[in-house]
C-alpha positions in Angstrom: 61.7 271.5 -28.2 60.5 268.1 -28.4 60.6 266.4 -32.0 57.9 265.7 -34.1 58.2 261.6 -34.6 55.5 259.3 -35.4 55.9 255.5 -37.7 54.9 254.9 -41.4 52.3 252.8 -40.4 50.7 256.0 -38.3 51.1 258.3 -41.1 49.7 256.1 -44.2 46.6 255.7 -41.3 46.5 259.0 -41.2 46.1 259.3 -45.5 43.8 256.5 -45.4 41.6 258.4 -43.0 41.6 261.1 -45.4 40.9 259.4 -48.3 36.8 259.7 -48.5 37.6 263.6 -48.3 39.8 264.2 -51.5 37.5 265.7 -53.7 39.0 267.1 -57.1 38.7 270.2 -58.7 39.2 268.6 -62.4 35.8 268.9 -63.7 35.4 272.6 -63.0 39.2 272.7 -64.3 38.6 270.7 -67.3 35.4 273.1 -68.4 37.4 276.2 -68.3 40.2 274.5 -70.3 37.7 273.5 -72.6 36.6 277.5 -72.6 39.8 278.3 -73.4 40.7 275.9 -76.3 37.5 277.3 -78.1 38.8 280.6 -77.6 42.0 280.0 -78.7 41.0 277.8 -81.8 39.0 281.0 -82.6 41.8 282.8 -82.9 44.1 280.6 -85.2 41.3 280.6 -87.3 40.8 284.5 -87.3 44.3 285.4 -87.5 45.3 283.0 -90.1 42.3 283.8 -91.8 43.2 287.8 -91.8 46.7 287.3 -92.8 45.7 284.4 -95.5 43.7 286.9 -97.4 46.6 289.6 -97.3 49.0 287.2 -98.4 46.8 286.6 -101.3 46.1 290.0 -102.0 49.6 291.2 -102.3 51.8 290.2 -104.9 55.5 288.7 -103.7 57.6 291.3 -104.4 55.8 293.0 -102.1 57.6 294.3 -98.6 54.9 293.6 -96.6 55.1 290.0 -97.5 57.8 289.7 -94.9 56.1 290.7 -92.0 53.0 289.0 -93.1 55.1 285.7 -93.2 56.6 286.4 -90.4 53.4 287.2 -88.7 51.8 284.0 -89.9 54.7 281.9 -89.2 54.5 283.6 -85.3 51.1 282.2 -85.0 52.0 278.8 -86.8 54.4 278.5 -83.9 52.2 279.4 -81.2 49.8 277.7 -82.4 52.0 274.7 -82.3 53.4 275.3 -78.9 49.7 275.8 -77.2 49.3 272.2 -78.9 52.0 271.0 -77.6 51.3 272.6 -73.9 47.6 271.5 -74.4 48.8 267.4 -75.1 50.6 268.1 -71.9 48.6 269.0 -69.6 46.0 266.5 -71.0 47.8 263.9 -70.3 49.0 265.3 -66.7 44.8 265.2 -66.2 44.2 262.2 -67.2 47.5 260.5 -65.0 44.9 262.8 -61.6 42.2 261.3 -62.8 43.7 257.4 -61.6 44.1 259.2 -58.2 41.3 261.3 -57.1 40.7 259.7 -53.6 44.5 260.1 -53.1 47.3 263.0 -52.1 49.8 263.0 -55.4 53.5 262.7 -54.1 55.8 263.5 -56.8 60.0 262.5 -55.9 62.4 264.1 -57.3 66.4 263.9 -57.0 69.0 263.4 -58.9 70.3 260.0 -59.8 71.7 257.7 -56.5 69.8 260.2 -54.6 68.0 258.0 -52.2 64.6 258.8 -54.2 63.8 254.7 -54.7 65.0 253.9 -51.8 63.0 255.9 -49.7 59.7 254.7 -51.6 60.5 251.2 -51.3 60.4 252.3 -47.2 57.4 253.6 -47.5 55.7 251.5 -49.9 56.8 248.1 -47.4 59.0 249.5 -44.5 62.1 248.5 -46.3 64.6 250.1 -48.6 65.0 247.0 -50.0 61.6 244.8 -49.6 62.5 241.2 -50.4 59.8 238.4 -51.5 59.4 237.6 -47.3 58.8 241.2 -46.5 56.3 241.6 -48.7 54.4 238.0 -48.1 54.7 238.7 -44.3 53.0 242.2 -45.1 49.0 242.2 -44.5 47.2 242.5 -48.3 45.2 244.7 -47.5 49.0 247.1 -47.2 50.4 245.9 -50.1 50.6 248.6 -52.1 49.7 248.6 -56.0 52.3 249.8 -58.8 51.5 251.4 -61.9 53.7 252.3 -64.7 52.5 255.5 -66.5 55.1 256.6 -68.9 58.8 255.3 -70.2 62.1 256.2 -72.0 63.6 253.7 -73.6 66.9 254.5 -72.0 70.1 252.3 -71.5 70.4 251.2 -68.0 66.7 252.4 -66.9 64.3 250.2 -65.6 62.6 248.3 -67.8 58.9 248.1 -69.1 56.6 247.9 -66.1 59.1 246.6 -63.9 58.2 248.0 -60.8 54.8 246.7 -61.7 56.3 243.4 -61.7 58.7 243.5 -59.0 56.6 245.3 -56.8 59.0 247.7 -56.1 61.5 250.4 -57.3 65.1 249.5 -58.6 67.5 251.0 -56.5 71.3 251.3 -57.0 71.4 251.9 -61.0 73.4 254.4 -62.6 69.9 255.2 -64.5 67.7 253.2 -62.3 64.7 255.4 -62.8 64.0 255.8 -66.9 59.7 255.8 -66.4 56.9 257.8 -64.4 56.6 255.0 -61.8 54.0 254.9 -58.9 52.4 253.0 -55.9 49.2 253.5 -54.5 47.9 253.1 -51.0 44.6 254.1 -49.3 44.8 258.2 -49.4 48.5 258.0 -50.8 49.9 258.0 -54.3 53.5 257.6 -54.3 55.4 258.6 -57.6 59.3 257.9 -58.2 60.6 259.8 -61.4 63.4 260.3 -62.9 65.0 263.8 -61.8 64.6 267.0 -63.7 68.4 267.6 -64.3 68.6 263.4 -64.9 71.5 262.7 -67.0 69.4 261.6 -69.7 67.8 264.7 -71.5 64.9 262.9 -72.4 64.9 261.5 -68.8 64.3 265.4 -67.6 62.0 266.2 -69.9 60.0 263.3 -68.8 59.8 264.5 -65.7 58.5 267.3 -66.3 55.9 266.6 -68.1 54.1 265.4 -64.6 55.5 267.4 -61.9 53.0 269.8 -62.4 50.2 267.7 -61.3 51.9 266.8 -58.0 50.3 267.5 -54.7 53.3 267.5 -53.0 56.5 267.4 -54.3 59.5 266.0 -52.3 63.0 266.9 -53.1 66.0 264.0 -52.3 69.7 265.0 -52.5 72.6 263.1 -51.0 74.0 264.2 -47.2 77.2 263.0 -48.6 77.1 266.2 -50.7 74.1 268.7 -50.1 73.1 271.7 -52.0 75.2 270.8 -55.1 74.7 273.7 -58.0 72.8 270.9 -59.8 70.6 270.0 -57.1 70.0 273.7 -56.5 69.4 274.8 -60.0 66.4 271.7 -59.4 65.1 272.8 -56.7 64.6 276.8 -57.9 62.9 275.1 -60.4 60.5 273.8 -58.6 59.9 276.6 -55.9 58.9 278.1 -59.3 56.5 276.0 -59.4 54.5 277.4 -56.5 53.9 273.5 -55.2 54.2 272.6 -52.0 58.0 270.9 -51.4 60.0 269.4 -48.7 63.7 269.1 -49.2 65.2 265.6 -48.1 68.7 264.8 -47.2 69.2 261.3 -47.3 71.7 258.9 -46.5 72.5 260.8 -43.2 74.0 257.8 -41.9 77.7 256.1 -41.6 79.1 252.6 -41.4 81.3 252.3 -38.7 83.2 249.0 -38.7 81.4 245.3 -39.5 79.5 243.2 -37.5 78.0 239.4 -37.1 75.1 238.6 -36.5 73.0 235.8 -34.8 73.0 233.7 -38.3 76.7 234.1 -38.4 76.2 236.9 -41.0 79.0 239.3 -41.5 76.9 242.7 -41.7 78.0 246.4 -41.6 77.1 249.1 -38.4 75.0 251.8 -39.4 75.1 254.5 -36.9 73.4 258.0 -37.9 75.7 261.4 -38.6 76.3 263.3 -35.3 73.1 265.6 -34.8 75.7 268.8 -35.4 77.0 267.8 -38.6 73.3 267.2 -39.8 72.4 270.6 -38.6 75.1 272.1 -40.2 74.5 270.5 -43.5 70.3 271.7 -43.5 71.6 275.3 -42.5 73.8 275.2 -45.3 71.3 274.1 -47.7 68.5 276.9 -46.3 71.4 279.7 -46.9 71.9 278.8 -50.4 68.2 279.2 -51.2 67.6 281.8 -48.6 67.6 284.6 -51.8 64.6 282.3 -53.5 61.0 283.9 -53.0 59.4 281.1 -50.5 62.3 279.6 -49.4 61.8 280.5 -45.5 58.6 278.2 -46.1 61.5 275.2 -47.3 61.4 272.5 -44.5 64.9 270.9 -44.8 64.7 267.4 -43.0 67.9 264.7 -42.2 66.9 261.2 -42.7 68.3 258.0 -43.2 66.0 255.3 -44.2 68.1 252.2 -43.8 68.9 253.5 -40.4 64.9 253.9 -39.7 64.5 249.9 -40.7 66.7 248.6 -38.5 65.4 250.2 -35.5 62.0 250.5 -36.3 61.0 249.2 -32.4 63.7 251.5 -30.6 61.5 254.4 -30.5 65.2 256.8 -29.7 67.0 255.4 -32.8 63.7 255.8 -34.9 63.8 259.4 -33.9 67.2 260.2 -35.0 66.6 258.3 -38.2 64.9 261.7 -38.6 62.2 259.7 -40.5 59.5 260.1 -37.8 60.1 263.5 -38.1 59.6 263.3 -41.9 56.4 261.3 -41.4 55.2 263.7 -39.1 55.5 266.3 -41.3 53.4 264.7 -44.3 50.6 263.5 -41.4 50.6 267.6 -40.9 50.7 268.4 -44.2 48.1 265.9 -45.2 45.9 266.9 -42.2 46.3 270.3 -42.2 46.4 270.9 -46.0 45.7 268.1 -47.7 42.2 268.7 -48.7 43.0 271.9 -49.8 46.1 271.2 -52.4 43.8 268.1 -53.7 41.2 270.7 -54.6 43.6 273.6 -55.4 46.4 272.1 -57.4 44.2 271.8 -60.9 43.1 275.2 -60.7 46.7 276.0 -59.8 47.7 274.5 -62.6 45.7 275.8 -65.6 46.3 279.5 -64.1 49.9 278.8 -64.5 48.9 276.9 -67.8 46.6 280.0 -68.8 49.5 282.5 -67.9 51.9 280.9 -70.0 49.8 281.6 -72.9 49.5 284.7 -72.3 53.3 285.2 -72.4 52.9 283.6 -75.7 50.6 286.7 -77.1 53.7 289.5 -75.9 55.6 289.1 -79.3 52.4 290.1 -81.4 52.7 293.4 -80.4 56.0 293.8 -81.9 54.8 292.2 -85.3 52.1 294.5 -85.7 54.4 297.4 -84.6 57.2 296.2 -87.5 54.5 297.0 -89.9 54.5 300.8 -89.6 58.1 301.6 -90.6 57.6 299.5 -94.0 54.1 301.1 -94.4 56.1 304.4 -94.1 59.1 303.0 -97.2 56.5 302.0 -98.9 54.6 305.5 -98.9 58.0 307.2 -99.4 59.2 304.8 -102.7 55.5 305.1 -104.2 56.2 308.7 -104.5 59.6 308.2 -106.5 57.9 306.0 -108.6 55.0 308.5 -109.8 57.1 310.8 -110.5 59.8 308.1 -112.5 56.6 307.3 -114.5 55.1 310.2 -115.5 57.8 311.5 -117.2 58.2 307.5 -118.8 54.8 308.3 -119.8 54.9 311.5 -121.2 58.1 310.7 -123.2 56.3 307.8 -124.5 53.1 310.6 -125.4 55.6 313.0 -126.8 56.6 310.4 -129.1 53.4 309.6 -130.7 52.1 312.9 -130.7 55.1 314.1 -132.8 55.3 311.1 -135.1 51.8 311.9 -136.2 52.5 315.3 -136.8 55.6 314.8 -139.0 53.4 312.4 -141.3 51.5 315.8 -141.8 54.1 317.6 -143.0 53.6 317.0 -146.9 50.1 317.9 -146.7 50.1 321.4 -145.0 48.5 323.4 -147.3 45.7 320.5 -147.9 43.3 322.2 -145.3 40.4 319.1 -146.1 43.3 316.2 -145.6 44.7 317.6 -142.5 41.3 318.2 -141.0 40.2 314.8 -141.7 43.9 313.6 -140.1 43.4 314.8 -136.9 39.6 314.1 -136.3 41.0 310.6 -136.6 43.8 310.4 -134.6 41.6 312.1 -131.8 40.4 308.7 -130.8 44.0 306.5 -131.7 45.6 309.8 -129.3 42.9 308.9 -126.3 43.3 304.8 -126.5 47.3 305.7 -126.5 46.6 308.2 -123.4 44.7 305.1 -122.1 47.4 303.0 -122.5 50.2 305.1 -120.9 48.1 306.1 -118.1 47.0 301.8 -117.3 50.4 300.9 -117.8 52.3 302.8 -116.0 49.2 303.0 -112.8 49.7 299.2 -113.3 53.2 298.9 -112.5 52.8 301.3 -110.2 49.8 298.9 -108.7 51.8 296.1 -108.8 54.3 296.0 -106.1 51.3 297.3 -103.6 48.4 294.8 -105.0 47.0 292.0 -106.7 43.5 293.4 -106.9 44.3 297.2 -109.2 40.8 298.3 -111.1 41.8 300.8 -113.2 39.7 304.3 -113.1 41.8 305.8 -116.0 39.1 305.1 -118.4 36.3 306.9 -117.1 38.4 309.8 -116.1 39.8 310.1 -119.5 36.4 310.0 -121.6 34.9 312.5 -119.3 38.0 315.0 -120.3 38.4 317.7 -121.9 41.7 316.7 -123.6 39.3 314.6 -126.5 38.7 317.9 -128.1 41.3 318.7 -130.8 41.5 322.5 -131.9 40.2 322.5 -135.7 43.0 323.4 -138.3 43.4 326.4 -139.7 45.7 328.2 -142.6 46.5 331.7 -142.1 46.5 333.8 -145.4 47.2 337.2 -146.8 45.5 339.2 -149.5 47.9 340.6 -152.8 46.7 342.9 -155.0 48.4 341.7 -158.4 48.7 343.6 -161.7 46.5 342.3 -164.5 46.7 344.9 -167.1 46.6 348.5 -168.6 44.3 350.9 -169.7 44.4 354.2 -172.1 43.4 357.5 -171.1 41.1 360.4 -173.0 42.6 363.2 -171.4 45.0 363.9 -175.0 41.9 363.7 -177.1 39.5 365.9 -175.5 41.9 368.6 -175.3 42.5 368.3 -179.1 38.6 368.4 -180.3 38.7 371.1 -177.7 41.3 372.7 -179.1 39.2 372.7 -182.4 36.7 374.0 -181.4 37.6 376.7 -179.3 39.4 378.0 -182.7 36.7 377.7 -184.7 34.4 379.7 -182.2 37.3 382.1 -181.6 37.3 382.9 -185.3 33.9 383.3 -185.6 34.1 386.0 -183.1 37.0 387.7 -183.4 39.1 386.4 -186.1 42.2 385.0 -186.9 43.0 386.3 -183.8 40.1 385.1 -182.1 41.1 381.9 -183.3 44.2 381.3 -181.6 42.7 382.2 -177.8 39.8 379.9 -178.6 42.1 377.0 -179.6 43.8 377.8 -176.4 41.0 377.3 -174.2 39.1 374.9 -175.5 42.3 372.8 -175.7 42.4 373.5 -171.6 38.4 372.7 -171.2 39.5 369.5 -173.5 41.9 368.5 -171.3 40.4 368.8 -167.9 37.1 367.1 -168.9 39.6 363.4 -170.2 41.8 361.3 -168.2 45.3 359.4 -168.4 46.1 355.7 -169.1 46.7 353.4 -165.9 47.1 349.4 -164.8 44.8 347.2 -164.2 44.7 344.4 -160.4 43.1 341.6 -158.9 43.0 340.0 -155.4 44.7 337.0 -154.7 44.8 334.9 -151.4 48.5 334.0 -150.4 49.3 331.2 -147.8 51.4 332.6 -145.1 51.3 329.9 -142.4 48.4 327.2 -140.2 48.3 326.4 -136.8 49.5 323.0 -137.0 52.4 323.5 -134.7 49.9 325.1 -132.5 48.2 322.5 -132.4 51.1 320.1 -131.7 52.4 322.0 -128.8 48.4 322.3 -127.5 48.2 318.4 -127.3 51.6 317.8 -126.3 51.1 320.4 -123.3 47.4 319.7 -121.9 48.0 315.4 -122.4 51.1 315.6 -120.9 50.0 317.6 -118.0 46.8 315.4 -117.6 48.6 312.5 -117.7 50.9 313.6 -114.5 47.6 315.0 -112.8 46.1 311.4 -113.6 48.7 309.3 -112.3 49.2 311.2 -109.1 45.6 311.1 -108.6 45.0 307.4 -109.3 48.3 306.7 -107.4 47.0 308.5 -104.8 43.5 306.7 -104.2 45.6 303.5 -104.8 47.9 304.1 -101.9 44.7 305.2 -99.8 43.4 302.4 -100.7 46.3 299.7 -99.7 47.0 301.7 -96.7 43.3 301.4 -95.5 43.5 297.6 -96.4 46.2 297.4 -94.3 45.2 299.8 -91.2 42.0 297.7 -91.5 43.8 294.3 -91.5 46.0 295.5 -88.2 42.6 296.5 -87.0 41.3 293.2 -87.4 44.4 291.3 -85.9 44.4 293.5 -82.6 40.6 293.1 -82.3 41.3 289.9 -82.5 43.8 289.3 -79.7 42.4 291.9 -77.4 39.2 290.0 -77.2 40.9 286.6 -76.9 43.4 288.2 -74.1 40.2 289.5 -72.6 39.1 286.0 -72.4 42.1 284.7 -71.5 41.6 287.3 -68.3 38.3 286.5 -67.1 39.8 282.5 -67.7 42.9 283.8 -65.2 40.7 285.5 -62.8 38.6 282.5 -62.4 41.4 280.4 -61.6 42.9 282.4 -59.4 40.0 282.8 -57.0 39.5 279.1 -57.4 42.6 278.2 -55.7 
């Protein structure tokens, strides 16, 4: 099969042709972005808002504080990292908005990788342009250099060198420290440091603008290809989803020394055997063979200092294997060109966008972390009720029985004790009061800030203000107060008289003596004896008093359980509703944002 080979000059024709046609995507790219950083913002707000106001309700010894914090210091984060994403990408738009009428070629490699060299080549059609080159070079080919972005590292290149120089160092350990580019009509050439650079800071560099890259090409050394460094690079750019062509420069050999017509000692490049270079791009397709894409990898040989010096023998050119490279971007940029202009913005916020949505994946597992301390919560609020109402009704059996020991000495004073408990009827409900709101209140306190107490109400409206009224218990005793004499002896003696003096009458002496003997009977049974004289009098046996105590003690003790499982109840209810509501809220919130963040996804995606 016949090779693919045409010159630099044919192929930056070819991206000059082009140019007029490279229309940009960033406008419709840059209005969804700005959709989404009003949706987002919205959500910061809500969230923090939500979880501001819980803070703030809840007092810090509180468990929930810890997965509120945790919660808010989640989104802090986020929020942070979208920032940081956000500046970013802005200023990977803004670095496409300099090249709109251009295909973005982004170079990466490690260091003394060939990545200079080769744009020096294609920038002036030498690895190594001197002043001549480039004043025997037309101006309307010169090419113009930018400088976009630089680490101030030791060894790099320094502050708009290239710009300056007109060209890219080559050789340095660290020759590339900046975001470095050259422009010609349809092309944008940009030489960066490599994303595995030995500078840290070098990498991250890089980064930062690969994404808004066209085309990405990928340099590593024949001397050594497919490295686990260069590899590790390169899967990270397939992940990427750009378009890449992997590069294996230097593909050349000196052979011996040479002199030529000036006398000049110079050195023989001749061009690896074409085995050995196929053996070498086989190996580096097998070692990427498991990536998803890699059969679409083109692997290409090339040697650009072998390409200069026989740019007029068309057969050297050829194995130089830089026509072959040139004709592949001419395809690419023919074929596709038009397309990756337009498609890579969109491309990139849906990657962008999709990141962010990775970002939401740990709120789920906040919001989940709140149940089991909802359920401790529940499960130590029940201990404590129970802790204080029997704290409470110690404290109520206290007073109760103080006050009725002060009314020990006055028991049998009905008036005094009567008058005692009327008034400690009200000092016994503020003292119920007061138990019931202190202990609801500590109770309250570990769930919320914001405890109205209800114990009032419910106590005034009870039963427990009515006191029984006092009462003594007494006996009646009849008691001895005298005597009296009887008449039953002195009407049987005038009866006796009398009954003698009739009987004589009648009958004699004779008739005397059985009439003294009856009327002394009739006498007798018409009087009566002596006896004792009694009165009435009320003894004091006992009161109710105790009664009484053991009546209050019972029913105030018992209300005051019923009341603080009540209240502690409806508090609980309460704080757990706050809290169902505030979950509510948060995954009402990112639902509708993710659902945004959706429609945002789907957009892009059909855009590119």
């Amino acid at each position: 099969m016949t090779k693919k080979n045409i010159s630099r000059e044919a192929l930056l024709a070819s991206f000059g042709t082009l140019a007029t046609q490279f229309t940009s995507s960033l406008k419709e790219a840059q209005a969804l972005e700005q959709t989404f950083d009003a949706s987002r913002a919205k959500l910061v707000q809500a969230i923090s808002g939500h979880l501001q106001n819980a803070k703030n309700s809840l007092p810090d010894t509180n468990p929930l504080q810890g997965p509120l914090s945790q919660f808010v210091a989640t989104m802090t984060q986020t929020s942070s990292e979208w920032d940081t994403k956000v500046a970013g990408r802005q200023k990977g738009v803004k670095f496409r908005q300099g090249f709109e009428d251009s295909l973005l070629v982004f170079v990466s490699g490690k260091v003394k990788s060939g990545k200079s060299s080769l744009g020096n080549y294609v920038a002036w059609g030498h690895t190594d342009p001197t002043d001549d080159i480039k004043r025997q070079t037309p101006p309307e080919h010169h090419p113009t250099y930018r400088s976009h972005d630089r680490k101030n590292v030791e060894g790099g290149d320094g502050q708009n060198e290239a710009v300056n120089k007109r060209e890219f160092r080559v050789g340095a350990t660290e020759a590339t420290s900046s975001i470095q580019s050259f422009s010609l009509p349809g092309l944008t050439w940009v030489d960066s440091p490599g994303l595995h650079s030995m500078k840290e800071e070098n990498g991250n560099l890089a980064r930062e603008y690969l994404d808004h890259a066209d085309l990405i090409l990928y340099t590593m050394k024949s001397d050594a290809p497919g490295r686990a460094s260069d590899l590790a690079e390169i899967r990270e750019l397939i992940y990427k989803d750009k378009r890449t062509l992997l590069l294996l420069t230097g593909s050349d050999d000196i052979e011996g020394e040479d002199v030529n017509d000036s006398g000049d000692l110079i050195q023989c490049v001749v061009m690896k055997d074409a085995e050995r270079r196929a053996k070498q791009q086989d190996y580096v397709r097998g070692e990427l063979k498991e990536l998803p894409g890699s059969d679409k990898l083109e692997v290409i040989s090339i040697s650009s200092r072998y390409a200069q010096e026989h740019a007029h023998d068309p057969v050297a050119f050829l194995d130089s294997g830089i026509g072959s490279f040139c004709a592949t971007l001419q395809e690419i940029c023919q074929s596709e060109g038009v397309k990756i202009k337009q498609r890579v913005p969109m491309k990139n916020l849906h990657h962008f966008l999709a990141e962010c949505e990775n970002d939401l994946v740990p709120y789920q597992k906040l919001m989940t972390d709140f149940r089991p301390v909802l359920r401790k919560l529940d499960e130590n609020l029940k201990n404590q009720i129970s802790k204080h109402s029997r704290e409470g009704q110690n404290d109520l059996k206290r007073f109760i029985n103080t006050f009725f020991v002060s009314l020990e000495s006055n028991r049998g004073d009905a008036d005094h004790i009567t008058r005692e408990l009327k008034n400690f009827n009200s000092k016994l409900g503020e003292k119920f009061q007061a138990i019931a709101n202190e202990r609801l209140q500590i109770i309250a306190d570990d769930l919320t800030k914001e405890f109205q107490s209800s114990v009032k109400n419910t106590y005034q409206h009870s039963l427990l203000s009515q006191i029984p009224d006092f009462k003594i218990d007494t006996i009646t005793e009849h008691v001895e107060a005298g005597t009296r004499s009887g008449t039953k002896k002195r009407n049987a003696g005038i009866g006796s008289l009398v009954g003698a003096g009739i009987g004589f009458f009648v009958g004699g002496p004779a008739g005397a003596a059985v009439g003294s003997m009856v009327g002394g009977g009739l006498g007798g049974v018409t009087g009566d004896s002596a006896s004792i004289q009694y009165r009435d009098v009320q003894i004091i046996v006992g009161d109710n008093l105790q009664d009484i105590r053991r009546k209050l003690l019972d029913t105030h003790c018992e209300a005051l359980d019923v009341l603080l499982q009540k209240n502690s109840t409806n508090l609980w209810q309460e704080f757990d509703g706050s809290i169902n509501d505030l979950l509510k809220q948060l995954t009402a919130e990112i639902e509708q944002f993710d659902l945004e963040l959706q429609n945002l996804l789907q957009k892009t995606k059909i855009a590119y």
